[in-house]
N, C-alpha and C positions, 0 to 999 in steps of 0.2 A: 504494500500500500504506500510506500515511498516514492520520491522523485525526485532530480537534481531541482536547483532552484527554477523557477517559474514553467519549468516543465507538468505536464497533467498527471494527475495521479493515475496509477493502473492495478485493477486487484486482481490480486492471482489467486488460483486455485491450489494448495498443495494437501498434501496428503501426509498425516501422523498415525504411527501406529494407537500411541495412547497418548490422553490429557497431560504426563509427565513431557511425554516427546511436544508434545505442541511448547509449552510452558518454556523449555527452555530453549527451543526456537529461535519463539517470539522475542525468546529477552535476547538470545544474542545479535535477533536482529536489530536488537534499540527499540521494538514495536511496545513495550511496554513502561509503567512506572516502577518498575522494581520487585511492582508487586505480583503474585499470580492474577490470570486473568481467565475468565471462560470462553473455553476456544469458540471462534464466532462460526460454527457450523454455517451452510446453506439454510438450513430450515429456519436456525433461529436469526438468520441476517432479513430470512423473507418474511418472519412473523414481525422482527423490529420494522420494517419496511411498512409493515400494512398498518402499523399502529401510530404510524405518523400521517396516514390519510394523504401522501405523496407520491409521486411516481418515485422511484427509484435513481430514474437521472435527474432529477429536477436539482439544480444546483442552490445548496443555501446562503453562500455566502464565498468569498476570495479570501485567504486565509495568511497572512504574511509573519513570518519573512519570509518563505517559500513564495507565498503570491500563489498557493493550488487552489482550485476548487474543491469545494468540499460541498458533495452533493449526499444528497437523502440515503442513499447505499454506503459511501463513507462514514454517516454519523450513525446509520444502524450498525454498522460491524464495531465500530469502538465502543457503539452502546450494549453491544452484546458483552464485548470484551473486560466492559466496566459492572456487569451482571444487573443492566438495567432489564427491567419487563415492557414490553412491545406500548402500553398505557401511558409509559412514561415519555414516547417520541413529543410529543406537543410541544411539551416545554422545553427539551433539547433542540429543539428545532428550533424554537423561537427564542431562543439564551443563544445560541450559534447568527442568528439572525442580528440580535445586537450587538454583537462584538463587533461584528463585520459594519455597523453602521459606523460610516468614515468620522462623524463626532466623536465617536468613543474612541479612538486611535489606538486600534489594535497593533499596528504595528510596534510601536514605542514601548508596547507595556509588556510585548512581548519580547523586545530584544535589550530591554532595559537594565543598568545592573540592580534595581532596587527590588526588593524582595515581596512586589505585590503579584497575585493569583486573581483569579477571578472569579470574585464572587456574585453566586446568583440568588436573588432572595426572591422569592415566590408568595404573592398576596393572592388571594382570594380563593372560590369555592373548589380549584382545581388541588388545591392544598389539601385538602381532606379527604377530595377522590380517590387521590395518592398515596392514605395516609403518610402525608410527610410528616416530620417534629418541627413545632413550633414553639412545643415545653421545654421542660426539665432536660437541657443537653442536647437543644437541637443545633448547637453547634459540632456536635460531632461528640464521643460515636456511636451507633447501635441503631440510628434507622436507616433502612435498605433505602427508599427512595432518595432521602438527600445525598448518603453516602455515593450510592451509583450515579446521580444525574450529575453532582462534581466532580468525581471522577470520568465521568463520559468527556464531560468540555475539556478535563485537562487533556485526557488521551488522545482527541481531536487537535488540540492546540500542538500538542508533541510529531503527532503522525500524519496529519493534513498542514499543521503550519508551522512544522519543523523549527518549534519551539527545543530544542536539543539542548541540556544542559551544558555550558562552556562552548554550544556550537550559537544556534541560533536564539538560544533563552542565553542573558548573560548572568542573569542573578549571581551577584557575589556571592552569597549565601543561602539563597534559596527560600523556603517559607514553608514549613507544612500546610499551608493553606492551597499550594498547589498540588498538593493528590488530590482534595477535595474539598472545596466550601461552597457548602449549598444549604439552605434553609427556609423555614415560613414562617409569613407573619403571624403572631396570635391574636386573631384579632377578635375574638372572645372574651380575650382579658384587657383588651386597648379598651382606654377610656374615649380613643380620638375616633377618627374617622381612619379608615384603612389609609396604608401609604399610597394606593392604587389611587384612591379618591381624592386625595389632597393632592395628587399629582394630575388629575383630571380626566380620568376614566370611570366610568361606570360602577356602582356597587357589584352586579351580579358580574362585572369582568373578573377575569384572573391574566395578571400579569405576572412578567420576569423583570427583578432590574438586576443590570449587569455593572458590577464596580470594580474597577482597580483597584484591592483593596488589602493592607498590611492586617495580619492576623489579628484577632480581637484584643483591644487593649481593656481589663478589668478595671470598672467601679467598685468598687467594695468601700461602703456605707451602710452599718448598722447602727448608727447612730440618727441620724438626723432626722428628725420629726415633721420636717417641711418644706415643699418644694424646692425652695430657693436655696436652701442648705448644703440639700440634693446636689442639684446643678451647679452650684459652686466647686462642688467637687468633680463635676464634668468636665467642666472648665477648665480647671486645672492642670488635668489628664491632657488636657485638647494643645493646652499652651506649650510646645515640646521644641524646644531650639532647633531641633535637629533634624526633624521630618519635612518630607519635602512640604506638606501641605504649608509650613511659616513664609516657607518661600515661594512657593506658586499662589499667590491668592489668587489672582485674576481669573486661573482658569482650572481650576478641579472644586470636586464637594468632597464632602468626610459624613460617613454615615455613622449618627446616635441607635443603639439598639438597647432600649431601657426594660428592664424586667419588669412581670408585673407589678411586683409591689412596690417598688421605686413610683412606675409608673402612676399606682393610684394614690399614692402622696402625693405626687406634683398635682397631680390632676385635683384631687380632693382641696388644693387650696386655691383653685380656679385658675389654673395656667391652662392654656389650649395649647396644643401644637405649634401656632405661629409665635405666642407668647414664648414657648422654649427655645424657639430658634432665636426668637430677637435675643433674648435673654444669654446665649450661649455667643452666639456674635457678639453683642457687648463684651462678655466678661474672658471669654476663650480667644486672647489677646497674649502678646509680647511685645515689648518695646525694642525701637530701632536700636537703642544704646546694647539691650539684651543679644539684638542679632548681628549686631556689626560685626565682622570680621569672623562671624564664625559661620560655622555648619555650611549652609549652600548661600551665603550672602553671596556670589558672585554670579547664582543661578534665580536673582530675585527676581519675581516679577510680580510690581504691587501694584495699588489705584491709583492712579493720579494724583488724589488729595493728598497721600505719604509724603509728606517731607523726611526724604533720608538723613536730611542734615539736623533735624535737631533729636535727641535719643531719649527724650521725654513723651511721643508720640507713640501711642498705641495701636501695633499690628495686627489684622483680626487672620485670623487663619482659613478665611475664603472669603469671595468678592461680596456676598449678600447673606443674611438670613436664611434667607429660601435656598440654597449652596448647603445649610444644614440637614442632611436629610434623616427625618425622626420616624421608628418605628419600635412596634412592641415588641418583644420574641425572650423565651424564656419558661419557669420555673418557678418554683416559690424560692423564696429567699432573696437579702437585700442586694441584688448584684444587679449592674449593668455593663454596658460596653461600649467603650469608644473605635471606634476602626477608622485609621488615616488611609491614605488613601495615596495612590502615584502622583496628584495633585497635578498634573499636567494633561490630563481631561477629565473630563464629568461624566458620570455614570449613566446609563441611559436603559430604562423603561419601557417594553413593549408589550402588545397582547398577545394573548395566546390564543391562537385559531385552534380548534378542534378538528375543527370537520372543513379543509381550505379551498376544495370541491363542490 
């Protein structure tokens, strides 16, 4: 399923005595994340295929740094390979769909040396069809759909967009987030409106949004009684000298993922969703004095209003409020999570077609 760069991909047919023979193959062709994988038989490439409601050539998306296509048959064989079920093509297909939207700038974040993966967070009724986790640990690990549908995009991004560790992925370091970070909203226990709907889609829609985004940074707050306490200590977390996002305001978001009960503190003292963004914009700040001459000061790029020259002047860590982007997901107990982000583009939110026919 390889090809030199901008060349088409091609899948071959070959033949293993046993799952052990497939297994190590596939790894020493580089077709894998390290991990074992389910050999992508015919049958189960043509059951992935029919549960995406797609022809098989229909191409999803141009995939770089290779620059291949990666069509409906490419992302059922890696979705087999990542032990997804045929139910789950929808949102693979439409998570593959936004990378490839030239906003999101697949390319950079793929050949980048900074340590962001791709995450895909899943809002609405298609969440439940799924059962995905949206509780206790749906960042990972023990459920089958998020576990396999973030492992599908990564295997896709490695094997159609020849994301190659030290080849065409430059990650210094790498991230666990890139074998797999996938999740859903809870939006049972959100006090707000779904992220789907503050972003301007439909209640009964189910979307995917796709972020460049650095592994969860923990809130951990058992203390504080009330919202603004809370988010003070978001704040905080947010304010980080050294993450690209101090230095890219202009042009990336950073996504808040607040636990329930976080959640219904803030909420419980009459803060709305826009309320926590402004709130978090104000206060999830650095000073030019704080970032002069360090971390990515020479990779800055701020609003206009920044006067770099005086170091009393408070840097907000993206261009607007609405750059904040706020959702519920989680568990009982007082924990939240901050996630920075590649900060050199903005995430982006699509629907998910069922039935595209």
């Amino acid at each position: 399923m390889r090809a030199m760069m901008n060349e088409p991909l091609q899948c071959e047919r070959l033949t293993f005595p046993d799952w052990e023979t497939v297994n190590e193959n596939f790894h020493a062709r580089g077709w894998t994340d390290g991990l074992p994988i389910v050999p992508p038989t015919e049958d189960k490439v043509r059951a992935m295929i029919a549960g995406s409601g797609r022809a098989a050539s229909e191409v999803v998306g141009v995939i770089g740094p290779r620059w291949a296509e990666c069509t409906v048959e490419h992302a059922a064989i890696n979705a087999v390979m990542a032990g997804c079920e045929p139910r789950y093509m929808p949102v693979l297909v439409t998570a593959i769909q936004a990378v490839c939207e030239p906003a999101f700038g697949l390319y950079g974040i793929q050949a980048t040396t900074h340590p962001c993966g791709i995450l895909m967070a899943v809002s609405g009724p298609i969440a439940k069809e799924l059962d995905m986790n949206s509780g206790a640990g749906c960042f990972g690990p023990g459920n089958k759909a998020n576990a396999a549908l973030g492992r599908a995009m990564r295997l896709i991004l490695v094997n159609v967009g020849g994301a190659i560790p030290g080849q065409g992925d430059m990650a210094t370091q790498g991230s666990p987030g890139k074998y797999s970070y996938c999740f859903a909203e809870n939006e049972a226990e959100s006090p707000w409106e779904p992220l789907r709907v503050s972003l301007g889609f439909k209640p009964g829609d189910s979307t995917v949004t796709v972020v460049a985004a650095e592994s969860p940074h923990n809130v951990n707050d058992h203390l504080c009684q009330s919202g603004y306490t809370i988010l003070m200590g978001v704040a905080s977390l947010m304010s980080t000298i050294s993450s690209n996002n101090a230095s890219c305001v202009d042009s990336g978001d950073v996504l808040v993922v607040i636990g329930p009960e976080h959640a219904k503190t803030i909420a419980g003292g009459g803060l709305s969703r826009a309320d926590v963004q402004r709130f978090l914009f104000e206060h999830g700040r650095n000073t030019v004095g704080m970032l002069r001459n360090r971390a990515t000061w020479a990779m800055m790029s701020w609003p206009k209003w920044i006067n770099k020259e005086d170091d009393s002047v408070r840097v907000p860590i993206v261009g607007k409020p609405e750059d904040i982007l706020i959702m519920v997901a989680g568990g009982s107990g007082k924990h939240s999570s901050f996630i920075p982000t590649f900060g050199v583009t903005k995430s982006f939110t699509k629907k998910i077609e069922k039935n595209p026919f």
